[in-house]
N, C-alpha and C positions, 0 to 999 in steps of 0.2 A: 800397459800393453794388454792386462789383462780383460781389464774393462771393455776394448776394442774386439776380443775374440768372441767376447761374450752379448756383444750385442746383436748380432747377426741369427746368433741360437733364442736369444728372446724377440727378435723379429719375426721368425719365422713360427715360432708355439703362438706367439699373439695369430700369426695369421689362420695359422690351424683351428683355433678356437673359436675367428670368428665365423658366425652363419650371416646370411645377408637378409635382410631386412627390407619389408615391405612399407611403402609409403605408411601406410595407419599404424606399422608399429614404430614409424619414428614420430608421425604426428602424434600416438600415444605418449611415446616419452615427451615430445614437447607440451602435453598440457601436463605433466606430472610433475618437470621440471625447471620449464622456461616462465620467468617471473612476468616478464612482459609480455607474453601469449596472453596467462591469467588474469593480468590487467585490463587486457584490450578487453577479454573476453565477460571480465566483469562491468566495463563499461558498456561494451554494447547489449548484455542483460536489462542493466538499468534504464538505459534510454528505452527498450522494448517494452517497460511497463509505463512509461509515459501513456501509450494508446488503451490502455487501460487505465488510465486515471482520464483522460481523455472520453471513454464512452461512458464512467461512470457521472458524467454532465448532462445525460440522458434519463438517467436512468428513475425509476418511482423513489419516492423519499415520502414516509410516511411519519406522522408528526402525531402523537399522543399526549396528552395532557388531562390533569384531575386536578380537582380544587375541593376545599372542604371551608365553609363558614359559616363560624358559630357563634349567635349574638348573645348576651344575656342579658335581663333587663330587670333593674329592682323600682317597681311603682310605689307611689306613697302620695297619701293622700293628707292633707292638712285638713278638710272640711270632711266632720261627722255626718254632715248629711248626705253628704255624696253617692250613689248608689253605687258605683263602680266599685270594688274592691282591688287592692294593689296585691301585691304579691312578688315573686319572684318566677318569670318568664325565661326556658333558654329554647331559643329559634336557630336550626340545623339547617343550611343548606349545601347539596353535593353539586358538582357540576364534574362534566368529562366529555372528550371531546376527539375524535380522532379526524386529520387531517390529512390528506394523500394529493401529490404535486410529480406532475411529470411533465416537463418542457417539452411542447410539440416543436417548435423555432425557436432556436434564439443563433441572432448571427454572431455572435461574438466564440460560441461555442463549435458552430461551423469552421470558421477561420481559425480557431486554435486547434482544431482535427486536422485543418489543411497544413499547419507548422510543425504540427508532431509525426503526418507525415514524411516532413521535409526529413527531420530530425531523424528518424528515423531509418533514413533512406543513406543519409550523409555518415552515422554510423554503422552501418552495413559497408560501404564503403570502405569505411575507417579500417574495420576488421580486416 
């Protein structure tokens, strides 16, 4: 019985205590708390950088390269009469190279912006 007198007095302090609450501070609690907000919410993060991996199909890509070759050569001669003298020869050569590529067209890259659209559209949705 006493449980029952005493619930009335803890209904009413709860309601005393509570304030009421604006839409954003309960959507605050819900990303703080709700697992499956978080989730959607990291799913549709992920799919939004699709369009960023998407324009980087565009984008300049630049290509550097260096090479270094070094011959060495031992001459020798059997014939005394020879005028040439032999010796030991070493022949260095560098090369390097900088290369820069930026796709004006390509349709396939077209058509995959047009699905990352889609995608992207279909998780906004989702959200």
């Amino acid at each position: 019985m006493l449980v029952n007198c005493l619930e009335p007095i803890l209904t009413t302090n709860a309601l005393a205590e509570y304030k009421p609450q604006s839409l954003m501070d309960v959507y605050g609690e819900a990303l703080a708390h709700d697992s499956q907000l978080a989730s959607a919410l990291s799913a549709n993060k992920a799919v939004q950088e699709i369009i960023e991996q998407g324009k980087a199909l565009y984008r300049l890509v630049v290509y550097f390269n260096a090479g270094l070759n070094a011959t060495r050569t031992d001459i020798t001669f059997n014939s005394l009469a020879s005028p040439f003298k032999g010796g030991v020869q070493t022949f260095e050569g560098y090369n390097y190279g900088v290369e820069a590529r930026q796709p004006i067209y390509r349709k396939q890259n077209l058509v995959q912006m047009d699905q990352t659209k889609i995608q992207i559209s279909q998780a906004d949705k989702q959200l």
